[in-house]
PAVO-726173 format. One record per residue (C-alpha): x, y, z. Coordinates in steps of 0.001 Angstrom, whole numbers, plus 500000, padded with zeros to 6 digits. Each point is the difference from the previous one (the first is absolute). Example, Ala and Ser with C-alpha at 12.3 -4.5 7.8 and 13.67 -1.06 7.14 Angstrom:
2
       c1       c2       c3
   512300   495500   507800
   501370   503440   499340
This chain:
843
       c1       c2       c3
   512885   472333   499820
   498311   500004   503152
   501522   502303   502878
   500695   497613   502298
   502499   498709   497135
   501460   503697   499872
   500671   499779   503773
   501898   496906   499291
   501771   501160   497100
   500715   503312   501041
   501170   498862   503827
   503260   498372   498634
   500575   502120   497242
   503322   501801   499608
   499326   502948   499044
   499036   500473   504088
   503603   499483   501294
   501464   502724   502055
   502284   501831   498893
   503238   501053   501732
   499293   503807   499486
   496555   499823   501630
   499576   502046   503105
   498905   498494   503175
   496871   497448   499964
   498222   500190   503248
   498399   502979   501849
   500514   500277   503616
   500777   502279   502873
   503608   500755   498836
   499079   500540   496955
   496483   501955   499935
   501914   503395   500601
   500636   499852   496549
   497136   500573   497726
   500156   497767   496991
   497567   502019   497574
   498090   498861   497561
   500950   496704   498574
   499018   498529   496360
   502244   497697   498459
   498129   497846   498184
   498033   500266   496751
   497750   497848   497659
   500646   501286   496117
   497646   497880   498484
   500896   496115   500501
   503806   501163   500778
   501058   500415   503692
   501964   503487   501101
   501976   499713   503579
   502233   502289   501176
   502606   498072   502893
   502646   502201   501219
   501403   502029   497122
   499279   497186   497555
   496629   499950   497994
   498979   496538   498751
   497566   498819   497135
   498331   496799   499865
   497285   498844   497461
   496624   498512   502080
   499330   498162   496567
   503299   497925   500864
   499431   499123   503479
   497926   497183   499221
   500680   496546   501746
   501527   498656   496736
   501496   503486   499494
   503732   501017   501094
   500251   502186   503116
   502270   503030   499416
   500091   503541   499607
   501902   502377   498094
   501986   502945   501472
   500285   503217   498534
   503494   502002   499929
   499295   503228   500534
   503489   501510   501227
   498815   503395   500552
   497642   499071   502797
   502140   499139   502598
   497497   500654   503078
   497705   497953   501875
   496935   500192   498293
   496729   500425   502443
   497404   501207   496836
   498911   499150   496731
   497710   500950   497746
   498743   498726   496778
   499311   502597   497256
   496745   500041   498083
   501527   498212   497234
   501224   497642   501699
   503915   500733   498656
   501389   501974   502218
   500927   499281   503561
   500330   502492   502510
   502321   499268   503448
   500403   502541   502888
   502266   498864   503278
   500362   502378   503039
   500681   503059   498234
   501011   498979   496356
   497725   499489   497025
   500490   498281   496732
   498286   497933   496823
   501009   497257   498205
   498646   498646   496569
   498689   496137   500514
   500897   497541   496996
   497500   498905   498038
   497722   496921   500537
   501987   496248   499131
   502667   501156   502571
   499600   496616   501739
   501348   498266   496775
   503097   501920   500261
   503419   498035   501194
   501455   502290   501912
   498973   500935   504160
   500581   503459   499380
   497993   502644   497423
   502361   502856   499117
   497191   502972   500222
   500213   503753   499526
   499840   501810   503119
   500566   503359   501376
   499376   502254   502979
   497783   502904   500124
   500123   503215   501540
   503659   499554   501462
   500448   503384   500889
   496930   499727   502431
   499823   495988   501216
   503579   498963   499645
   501747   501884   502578
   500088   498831   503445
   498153   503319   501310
   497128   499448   497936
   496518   499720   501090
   498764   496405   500745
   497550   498575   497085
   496253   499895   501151
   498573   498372   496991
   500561   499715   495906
   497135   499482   497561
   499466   500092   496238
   497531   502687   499405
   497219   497810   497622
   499513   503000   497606
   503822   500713   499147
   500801   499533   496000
   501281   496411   499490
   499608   499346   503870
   503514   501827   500739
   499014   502480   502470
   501202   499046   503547
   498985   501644   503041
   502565   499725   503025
   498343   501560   503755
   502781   500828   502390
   499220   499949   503347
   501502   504239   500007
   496305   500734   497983
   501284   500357   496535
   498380   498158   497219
   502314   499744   497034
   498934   498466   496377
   502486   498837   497892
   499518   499513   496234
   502036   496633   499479
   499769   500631   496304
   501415   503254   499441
   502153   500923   503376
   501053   498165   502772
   501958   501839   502300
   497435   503185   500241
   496327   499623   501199
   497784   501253   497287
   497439   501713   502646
   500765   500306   503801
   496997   500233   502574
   500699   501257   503486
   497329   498593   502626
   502588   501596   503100
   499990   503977   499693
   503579   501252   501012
   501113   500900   503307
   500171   503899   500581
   503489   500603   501644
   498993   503315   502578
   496369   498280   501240
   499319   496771   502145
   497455   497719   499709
   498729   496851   502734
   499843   497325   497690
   501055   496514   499949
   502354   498301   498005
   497583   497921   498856
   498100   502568   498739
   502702   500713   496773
   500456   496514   499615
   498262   498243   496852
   498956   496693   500813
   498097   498987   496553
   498201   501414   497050
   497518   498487   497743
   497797   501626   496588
   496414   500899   500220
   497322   498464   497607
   497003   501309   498408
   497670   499954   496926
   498751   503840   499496
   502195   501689   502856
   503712   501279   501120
   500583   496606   501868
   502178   498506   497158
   502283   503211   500048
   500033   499913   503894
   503199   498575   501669
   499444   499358   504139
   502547   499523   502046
   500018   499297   503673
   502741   500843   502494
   501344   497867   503420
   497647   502079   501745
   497146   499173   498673
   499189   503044   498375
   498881   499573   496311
   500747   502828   497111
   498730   499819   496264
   501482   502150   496804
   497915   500663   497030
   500223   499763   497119
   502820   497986   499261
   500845   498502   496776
   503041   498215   498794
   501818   502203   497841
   499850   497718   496875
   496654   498421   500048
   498096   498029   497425
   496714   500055   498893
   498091   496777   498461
   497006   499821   498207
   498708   496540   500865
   501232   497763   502981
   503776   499414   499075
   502404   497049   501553
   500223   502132   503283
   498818   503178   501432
   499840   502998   498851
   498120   503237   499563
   496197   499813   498789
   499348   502579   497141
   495993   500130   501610
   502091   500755   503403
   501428   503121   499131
   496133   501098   497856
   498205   498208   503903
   502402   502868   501672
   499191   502919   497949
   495628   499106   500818
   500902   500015   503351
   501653   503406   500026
   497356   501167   497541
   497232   499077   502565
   501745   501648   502673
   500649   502868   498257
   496104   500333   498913
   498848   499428   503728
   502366   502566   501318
   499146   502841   497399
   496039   498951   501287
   501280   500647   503342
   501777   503000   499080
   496436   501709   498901
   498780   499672   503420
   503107   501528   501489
   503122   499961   499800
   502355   499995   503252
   504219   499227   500092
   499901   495996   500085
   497764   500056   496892
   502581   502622   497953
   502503   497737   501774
   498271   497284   498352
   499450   501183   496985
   503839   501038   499692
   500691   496317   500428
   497481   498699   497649
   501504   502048   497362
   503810   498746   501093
   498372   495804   499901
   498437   500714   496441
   503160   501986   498586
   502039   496465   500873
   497476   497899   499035
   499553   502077   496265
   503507   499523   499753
   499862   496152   499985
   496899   500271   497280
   502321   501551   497623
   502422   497384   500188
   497104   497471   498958
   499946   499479   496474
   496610   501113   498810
   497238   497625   499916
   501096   498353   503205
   496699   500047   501911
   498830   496512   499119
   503066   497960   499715
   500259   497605   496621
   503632   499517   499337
   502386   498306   502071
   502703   502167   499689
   502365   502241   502906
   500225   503536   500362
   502761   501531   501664
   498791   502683   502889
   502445   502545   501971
   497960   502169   503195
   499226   503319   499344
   502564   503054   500105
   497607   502607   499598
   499512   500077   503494
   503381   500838   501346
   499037   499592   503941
   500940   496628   501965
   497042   497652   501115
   499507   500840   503817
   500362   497248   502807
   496615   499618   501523
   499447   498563   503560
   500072   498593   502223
   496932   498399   499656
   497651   500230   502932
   498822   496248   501035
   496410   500273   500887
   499313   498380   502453
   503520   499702   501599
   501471   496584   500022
   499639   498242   503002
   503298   498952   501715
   500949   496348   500404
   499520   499115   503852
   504357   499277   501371
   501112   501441   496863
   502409   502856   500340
   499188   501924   496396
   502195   498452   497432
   501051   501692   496760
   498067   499629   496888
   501416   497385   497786
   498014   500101   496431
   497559   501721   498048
   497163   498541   497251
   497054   501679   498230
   497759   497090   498365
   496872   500564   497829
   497227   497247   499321
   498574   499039   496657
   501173   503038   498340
   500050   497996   496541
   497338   496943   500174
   497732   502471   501518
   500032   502475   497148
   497302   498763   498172
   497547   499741   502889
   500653   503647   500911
   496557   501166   499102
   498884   497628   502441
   501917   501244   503110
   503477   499041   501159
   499453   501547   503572
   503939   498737   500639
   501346   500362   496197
   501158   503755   500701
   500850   499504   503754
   503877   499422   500780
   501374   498133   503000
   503159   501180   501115
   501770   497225   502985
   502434   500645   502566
   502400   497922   501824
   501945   500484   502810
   503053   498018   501873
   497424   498774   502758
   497941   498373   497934
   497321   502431   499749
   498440   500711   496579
   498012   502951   499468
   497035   499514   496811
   499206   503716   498839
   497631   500957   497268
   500386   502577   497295
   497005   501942   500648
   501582   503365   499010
   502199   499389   497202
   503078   502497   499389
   499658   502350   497404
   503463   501781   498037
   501124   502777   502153
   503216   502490   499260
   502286   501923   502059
   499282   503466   499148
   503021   501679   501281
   498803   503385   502006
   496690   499436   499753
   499747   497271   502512
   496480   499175   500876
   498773   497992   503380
   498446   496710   498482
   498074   497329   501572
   501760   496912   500840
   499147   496723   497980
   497861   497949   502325
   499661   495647   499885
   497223   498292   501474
   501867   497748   502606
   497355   496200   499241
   501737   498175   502777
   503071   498971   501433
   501535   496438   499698
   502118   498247   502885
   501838   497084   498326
   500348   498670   503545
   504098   500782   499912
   499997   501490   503363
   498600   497119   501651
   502140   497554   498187
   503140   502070   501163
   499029   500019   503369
   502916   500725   501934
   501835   500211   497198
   498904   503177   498660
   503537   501327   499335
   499936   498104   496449
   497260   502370   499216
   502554   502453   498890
   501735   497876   497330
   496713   499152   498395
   498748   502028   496715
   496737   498527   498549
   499541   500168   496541
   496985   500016   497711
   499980   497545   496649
   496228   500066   497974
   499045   496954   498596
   499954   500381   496105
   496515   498297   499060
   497583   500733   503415
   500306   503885   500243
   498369   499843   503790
   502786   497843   501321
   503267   501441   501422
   502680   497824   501434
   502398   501706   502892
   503394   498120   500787
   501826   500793   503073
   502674   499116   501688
   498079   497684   502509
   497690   498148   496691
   497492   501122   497450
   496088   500680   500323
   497472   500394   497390
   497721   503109   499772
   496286   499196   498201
   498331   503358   499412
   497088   498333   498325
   497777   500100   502705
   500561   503530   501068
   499502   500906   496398
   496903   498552   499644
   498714   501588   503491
   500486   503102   498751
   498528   500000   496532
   496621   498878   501986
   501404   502806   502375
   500104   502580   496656
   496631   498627   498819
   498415   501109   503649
   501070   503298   499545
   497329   502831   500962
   499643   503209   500077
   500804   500699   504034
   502401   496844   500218
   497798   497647   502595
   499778   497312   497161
   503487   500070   499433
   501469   500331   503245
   497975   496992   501412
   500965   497949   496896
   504100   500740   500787
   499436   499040   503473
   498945   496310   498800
   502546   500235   497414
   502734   497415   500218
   503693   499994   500273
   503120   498543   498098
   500247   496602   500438
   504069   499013   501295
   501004   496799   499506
   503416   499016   501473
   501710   497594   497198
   503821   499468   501575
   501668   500752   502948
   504267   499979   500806
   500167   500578   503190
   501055   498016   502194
   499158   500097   503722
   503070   497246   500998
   502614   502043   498728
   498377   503724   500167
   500652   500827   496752
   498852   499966   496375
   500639   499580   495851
   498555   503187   498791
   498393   499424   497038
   501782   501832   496762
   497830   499354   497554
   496306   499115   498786
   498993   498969   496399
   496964   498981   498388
   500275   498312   496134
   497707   501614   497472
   501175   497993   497153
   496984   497594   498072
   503062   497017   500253
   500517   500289   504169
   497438   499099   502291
   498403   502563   501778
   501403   500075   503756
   502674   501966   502338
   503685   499944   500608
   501307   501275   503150
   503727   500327   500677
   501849   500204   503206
   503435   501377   500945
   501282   496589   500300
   499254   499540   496395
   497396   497503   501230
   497302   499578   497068
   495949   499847   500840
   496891   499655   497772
   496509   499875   500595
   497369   499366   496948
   497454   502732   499337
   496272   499206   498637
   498781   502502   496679
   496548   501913   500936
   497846   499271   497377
   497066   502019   501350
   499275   503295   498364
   500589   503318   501967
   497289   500169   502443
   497145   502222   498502
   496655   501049   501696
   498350   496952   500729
   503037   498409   500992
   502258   502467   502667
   497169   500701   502243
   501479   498683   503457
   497827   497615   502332
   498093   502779   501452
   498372   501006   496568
   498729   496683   499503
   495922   500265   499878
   498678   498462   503240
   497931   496635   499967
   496362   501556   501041
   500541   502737   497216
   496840   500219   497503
   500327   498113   496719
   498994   502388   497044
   497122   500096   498691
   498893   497685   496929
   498323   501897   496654
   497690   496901   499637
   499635   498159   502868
   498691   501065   503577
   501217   498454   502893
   497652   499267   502885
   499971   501554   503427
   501642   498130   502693
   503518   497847   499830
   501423   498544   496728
   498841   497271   498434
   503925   498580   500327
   502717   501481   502563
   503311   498379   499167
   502090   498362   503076
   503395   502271   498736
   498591   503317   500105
   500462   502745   497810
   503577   500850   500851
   502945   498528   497748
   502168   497512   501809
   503276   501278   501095
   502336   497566   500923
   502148   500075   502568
   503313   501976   499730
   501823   497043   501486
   499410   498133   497293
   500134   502117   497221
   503600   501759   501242
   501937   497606   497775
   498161   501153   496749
   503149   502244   499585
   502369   497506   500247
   501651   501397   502504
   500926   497938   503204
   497289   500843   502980
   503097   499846   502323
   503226   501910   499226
   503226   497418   499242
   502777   499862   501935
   503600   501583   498526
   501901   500396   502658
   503977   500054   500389
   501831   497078   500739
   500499   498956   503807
   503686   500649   500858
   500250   496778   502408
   501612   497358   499350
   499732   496842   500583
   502244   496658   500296
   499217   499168   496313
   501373   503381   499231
   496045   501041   498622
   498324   503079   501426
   497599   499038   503309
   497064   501279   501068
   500069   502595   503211
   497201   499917   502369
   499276   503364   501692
   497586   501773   501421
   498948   502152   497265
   500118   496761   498225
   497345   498438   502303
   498104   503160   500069
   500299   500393   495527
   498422   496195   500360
   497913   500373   502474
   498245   502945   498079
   500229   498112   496692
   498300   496889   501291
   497011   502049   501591
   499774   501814   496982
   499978   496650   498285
   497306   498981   502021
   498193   502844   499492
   499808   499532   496394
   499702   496578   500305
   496602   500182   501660
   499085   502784   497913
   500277   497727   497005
   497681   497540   502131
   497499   502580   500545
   499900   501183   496253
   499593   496412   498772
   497492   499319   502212
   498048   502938   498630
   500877   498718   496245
   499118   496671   500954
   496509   501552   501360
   499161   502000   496978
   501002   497483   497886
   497173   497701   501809
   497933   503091   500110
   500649   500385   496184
   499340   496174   499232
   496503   500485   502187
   499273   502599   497953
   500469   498005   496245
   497675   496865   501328
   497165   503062   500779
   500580   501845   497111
   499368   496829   497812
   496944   498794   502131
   499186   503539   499214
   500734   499613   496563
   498060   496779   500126
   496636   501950   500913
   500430   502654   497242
   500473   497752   497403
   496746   498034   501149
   498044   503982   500271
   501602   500508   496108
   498615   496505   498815
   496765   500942   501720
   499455   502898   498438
   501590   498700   496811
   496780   496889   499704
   496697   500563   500221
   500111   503142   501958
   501159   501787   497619
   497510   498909   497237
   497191   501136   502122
   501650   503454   500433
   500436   500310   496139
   496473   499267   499531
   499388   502267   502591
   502059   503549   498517
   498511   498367   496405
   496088   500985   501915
   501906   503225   501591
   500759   501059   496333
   496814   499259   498087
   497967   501874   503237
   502901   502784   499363
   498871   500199   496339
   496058   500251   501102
   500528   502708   502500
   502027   501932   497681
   497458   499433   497222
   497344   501251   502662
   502253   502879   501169
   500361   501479   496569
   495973   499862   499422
   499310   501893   503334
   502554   502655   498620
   498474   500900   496814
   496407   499638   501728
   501216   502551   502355
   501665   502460   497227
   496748   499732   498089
   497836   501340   503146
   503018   502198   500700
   499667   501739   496722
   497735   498813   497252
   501383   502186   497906
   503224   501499   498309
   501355   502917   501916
   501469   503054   497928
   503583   499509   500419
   499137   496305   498719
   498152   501590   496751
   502876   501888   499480
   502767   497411   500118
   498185   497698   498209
   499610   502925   497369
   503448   500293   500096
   500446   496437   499109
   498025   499906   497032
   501731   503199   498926
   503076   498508   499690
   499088   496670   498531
   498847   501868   497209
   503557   501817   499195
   501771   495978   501052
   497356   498048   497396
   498302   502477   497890
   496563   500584   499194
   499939   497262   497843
   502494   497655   497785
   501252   502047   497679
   500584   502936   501811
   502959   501604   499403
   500392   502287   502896
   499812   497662   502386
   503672   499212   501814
   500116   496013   499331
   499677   501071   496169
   502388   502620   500494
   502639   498185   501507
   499458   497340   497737
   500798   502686   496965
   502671   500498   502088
   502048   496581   500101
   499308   499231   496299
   501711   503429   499078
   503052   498845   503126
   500030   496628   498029
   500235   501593   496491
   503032   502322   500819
   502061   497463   502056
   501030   497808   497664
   501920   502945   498215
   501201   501520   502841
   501786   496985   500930
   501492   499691   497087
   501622   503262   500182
   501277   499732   503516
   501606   496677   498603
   500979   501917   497051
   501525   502225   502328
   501685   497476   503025
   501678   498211   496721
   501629   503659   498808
   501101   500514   503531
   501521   496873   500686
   502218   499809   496866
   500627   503391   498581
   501732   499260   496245
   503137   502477   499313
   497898   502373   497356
   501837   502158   497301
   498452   503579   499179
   496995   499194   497170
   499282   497309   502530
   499624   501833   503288
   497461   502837   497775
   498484   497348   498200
   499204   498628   503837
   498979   503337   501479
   497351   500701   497227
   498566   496515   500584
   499763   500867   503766
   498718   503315   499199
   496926   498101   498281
   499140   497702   502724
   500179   502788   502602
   497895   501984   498181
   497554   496809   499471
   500185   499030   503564
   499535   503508   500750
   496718   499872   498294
   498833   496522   501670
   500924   501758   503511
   496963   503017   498875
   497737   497084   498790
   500279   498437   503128
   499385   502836   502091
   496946   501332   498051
   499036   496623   500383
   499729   500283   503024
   498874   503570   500536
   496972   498615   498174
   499345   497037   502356
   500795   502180   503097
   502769   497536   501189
   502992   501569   501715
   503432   499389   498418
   503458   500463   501537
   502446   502444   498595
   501193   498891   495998
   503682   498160   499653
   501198   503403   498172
   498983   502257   502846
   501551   498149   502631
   502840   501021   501760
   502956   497573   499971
């Protein structure tokens, strides 16, 4: 089904009514006071559609919603969630739903798949509430965000941020009403001292999980408060965890993760006892007091491995708990120092942060080509958003190591540090101009896409934009790859280095009415039996797609991410040839397109994502009326403005498109110019080849045939000026030549003999030699299969039987005994070295 079908099908559908519990649809100056929070009500599980409207939560099948398919939805009763649902969250396996309103939190089980061919409207589903004692009361701290944690057992850890800085993880499996672990990113307030801080300051905003391959960053949990300021607590591991041996259905714990860790400490530990010979000062015993803390935990996990675990063969889980040998907490580190600092947005008054997200590129298709440098494998990005619009794009240059509160023995560490890349405007503030009160209601939200790890989507309350990191990836790997000893390489290769490209995909506000349909949720299918595109919903329950194209291309590798400005110049020397010479002055052919690759223009090459070049339009309804009773359309002055800007735009692009198919159009004639040229070219070669192919190149065989025979004379001619010169040299035989050829003779005569028949000689000698080997092999054969037959079969013997048996091997030992002294005065006599006999070797 193509997506323009799925806009079509999905426009009308039912599942999208409102609902008469849902809160208030449209964001304007009465209501922006009122910060909405995060928003995420709708889901993909597989083909089957998730949305949450109101307090009710609503299933529909995709597969169904075909044009000869029925329409409907199922609704799932689920009494003990009687709360306006703003989150949900899928968990790893894909059975468990988790829903969190203002300040309440709970999970329901979804029925299995063939739901849709069920009679009844409503599912009767399990339900229950979690944590009541802390997000059920009406004093309890708002919800910042609830995820699964991807390396709980069976996928039924769940991680609910309140917006007070505690982190609690409930075990949905064994308990809950009691969080299984409890991390505090907001220390507690001292009653007798004062501190200036903000509010904002103790306020979570957002967490997300670290990543890694051979580091802490997958037992790293950030979180980011209102103020901006960003914390991390390590380690952190779910309380029951599981292990898997080979990739399972969804994430969880590598076995070579946990043997990757212990390395790393190993190597540290190593270069830090090196260090320690040259000196040793306070921050390296501080160090090595920490060292010894990271490798007790990490020993600890080791011995929950089952042994045999470092190259993983079976497919089967391991349960894994943290360690409790070390009895201290895991310390809050930061706040992170942004280097540079983050540039301000010009008009913008400093809104609150609004979400957190640490991504990592090519951490498994890359694994293979390590050896062959992944500058950007290992490096993390962490990204920022803020109500304003303004996204900050960190990278995680540093990466946080396991630190513990050590009660009395508090020491002054240095504060995490983030390399601050650049600083995104999503162009909200100049939208909003005038308007900028709305600014406060808006919370932007992060969503990854599930198959291009370098794209991020960010829905807001004013639309959605599209983040492509691929080209600021591939700027730095050439960046990494410039890398020098004093920096200069490096630091002119960042300056060229290119930024995220933003798209702007949708847009919901509306400059008539002042006001906009925050958008609530953002999903992307990554099921084989849905097309790949986007589905962005609005507050008004207002449905929008856009198709997405696959990337087929590979990740870029050495050849291929070097930016514009590493491309080779025109003029630059060709290499030189092994065989042929070229000839001074200009080539014998200079093509008309250059050396340089053609790039086309990014005008027309925007649409390879699918993704409109101009944002669409979903903007609230008008509120006037007309004499047909149907909603009119209000010309204002921001109206004329919004157009007037939107048509020069228009224009703009417009003419751009022009200009970039008049340079097509060019180098396609260019291109075509250059085929007719290369086959006149052609043309001539062919005629050179045929040329040298006739009678040219019978003449030149006959010649090299007179080369070789004149070869053959001179080195006939050579060879009798050599000996003519040796003989005038020296007539005659020096000493040292007497003597070797002495020597020669001398041992001919022990090889041959001094005649046929004599017997000293060593050709007679070792011919005595293999008649005698040939003689006694035939017997001892026979008693080695004498004796391979007795082992292989051994017969039950009675007494008489087992003596009769030992005096018969008491015989042939003592006539084998007697060969073995034959043999060896043999050979004593022939003066021919033997090895040691069978009966004095040691077995």
């Amino acid at each position: 089904m193509s997506a323009d079908d799925w806009g079509t099908l999905l426009a009308a559908h039912p599942i999208f009514s409102p609902a008469p519990t849902q809160s208030a649809k449209e964001l304007d100056v009465s209501t922006s006071s009122n910060p909405r929070g995060r928003r995420q009500v709708m889901i993909l599980k597989d083909a089957d559609l998730v949305v949450a409207a109101g307090s009710e939560i609503r299933i529909a099948s995709l597969g169904a919603a075909r044009p000869e398919g029925t329409r409907g939805y199922k609704t799932l009763h689920t009494p003990n969630l009687q709360f306006e649902i703003h989150q949900i969250s899928l968990n790893p396996s894909g059975k468990l739903l988790a829903v969190a309103g203002a300040s309440q939190v709970g999970v329901v089980v979804l029925p299995r798949s063939g739901f849709a061919r069920l009679v009844p409207d409503t599912i009767d589903c399990k339900s229950l509430q979690i944590g009541q004692f802390y997000h059920a009361a009406n004093s309890s701290a708002p919800i910042a965000k609830i995820q699964w944690h991807p390396w709980g057992e069976l996928g039924s850890t769940l991680m609910v941020m309140t917006e007070d800085g505690k982190l609690r993880e409930y075990d949905i499996s064994m308990d809950t009403e009691e969080p299984q672990q409890v991390l505090s990113f907001v220390p507690e307030k001292k009653t007798k001292s004062f501190v200036a801080e903000d509010a904002s300051e103790r306020e979570v905003a957002s967490f997300s999980l670290g990543q890694g391959r051979a580091d802490w960053g997958p037992l790293t949990v950030y979180a980011i408060m209102k103020s901006g300021d960003i914390y991390s607590i390590c380690p952190y591991m779910p309380k029951n965890a599981q292990v898997y041996y080979s990739f399972p259905f969804f994430a969880s714990i590598p076995s070579s993760y946990v043997h990757s860790l212990e390395c790393f400490i190993s190597a540290k530990q190593e270069f830090l006892s090196q260090t320690e010979e040259r000196g040793s000062s306070s921050t390296t015993r501080n160090l090595s007091t920490l060292y010894d803390y990271q490798h007790k935990y990490v020993t600890a996990l080791l011995k929950q491995l089952p042994p045999g675990t470092v190259f993983p063969a079976s497919s089967r889980s391991v349960p894994m708990h943290p360690p409790t040998t070390i009895k201290a907490r895991p310390a809050r580190q930061g706040p992170f120092l942004l280097q540079p600092a983050p540039r301000m947005l010009e008009g913008s008054e400093a809104g609150d942060a609004t979400d957190i997200m640490y991504l990592a590129f090519g951490a498994e298709e890359d694994a293979e080509e390590d050896s062959e440098g992944g500058e950007t494998e290992h490096l993390g990005v962490v990204v920022v958003s803020f109500q304003d619009g303004k996204i900050d794009v960190c990278l995680d240059v540093e990466k946080v190591e396991a630190r513990w509160d050590m009660g009395g023995s508090r020491r002054e560490a240095e504060l995490p540090m983030l390399a601050v890349y650049e600083t995104i405007d999503l162009g909200l503030l100049t939208m909003l101009e005038g308007q900028l009160g709305l600014v406060q209601g808006n919370h932007p939200v992060f969503l990854a896409d599930p198959i291009h790890d370098d794209t991020v989507y960010v829905y807001h309350a004013f639309g959605v934009h599209t983040l492509h990191l691929g080209p600021m990836l591939q700027s730095l790997a050439v960046a990494l790859r410039a890398g020098d000893d004093d920096g200069t390489a490096l630091s002119a290769a960042l300056q060229r280095s290119a930024g995220t490209t933003v798209t702007p995909i949708l847009t919901t506000f509306s400059v008539e009415r002042r006001c906009s349909n925050p958008v609530i949720a953002v999903a992307v299918p990554n099921d084989v039996y849905l097309t790949y595109s986007i589905f962005i919903l609005t507050s008004a329950m207002r449905i929008t797609t856009f198709p997405l194209n696959l990337r087929s291309d590979a990740p870029p590798s050495r050849a291929k991410s070097q930016p514009p400005s590493a491309v080779p110049e025109t003029n630059a020397a060709p290499s030189p040839s092994k065989w042929l010479t070229p000839r001074d002055g200009p080539a014998a052919y200079v093509s008309l397109l250059g050396n340089a690759p053609y790039t086309p223009p990014d005008y027309l090459t925007r649409a390879g994502s699918g993704l409109p070049v101009n944002a669409r339009l979903s903007l609230p309804p008008s509120p006037a009326k007309g004499a047909n009773g149907k909603a009119e359309f209000m010309l204002t002055p921001d109206v004329l403005r919004y157009l007037g800007t939107t048509v020069a735009a228009l224009s703009a692009q417009m003419q751009a498109v022009q200009l970039a198919y008049r340079a097509a159009d060019a180098r396609a004639a260019l291109q075509s110019a250059e085929q007719t040229r290369l086959v006149q070219k052609c043309g001539e070669m062919e005629a050179a080849v045929g040329v040298l192919r006739g009678a040219r190149r019978a003449r030149t065989e006959e010649r090299v045939g007179k080369v070789r025979e004149e070869q053959k004379a001179l080195h006939g001619r050579l060879e009798r000026m050599l000996r003519g010169l040796m003989d005038k040299a020296s007539p005659e035989l020096s000493e040292y030549e007497t003597k070797w050829f002495g020597e020669l003779k001398r041992m001919q005569g022990e090889v041959v003999g001094a005649g046929r028949y004599d017997e000293g000689s060593l050709v007679a000698r070792t011919k005595l030699l293999e008649r005698e080997y040939e003689r006694l092999m035939p017997s001892l054969k026979a008693l080695v299969e004498k004796e391979k037959a007795r082992n292989k079969a051994p017969p039950n013997l009675g007494v008489s039987q087992a003596f009769e048996f030992g005096a018969r091997s008491n015989i042939e030992q003592a006539r084998i005994s007697k060969v073995e002294e034959e043999l060896v005065q043999l050979a004593a006599r022939l003066d021919i070295p033997l090895s040691r006999p069978p009966s004095e070797r040691v077995s």
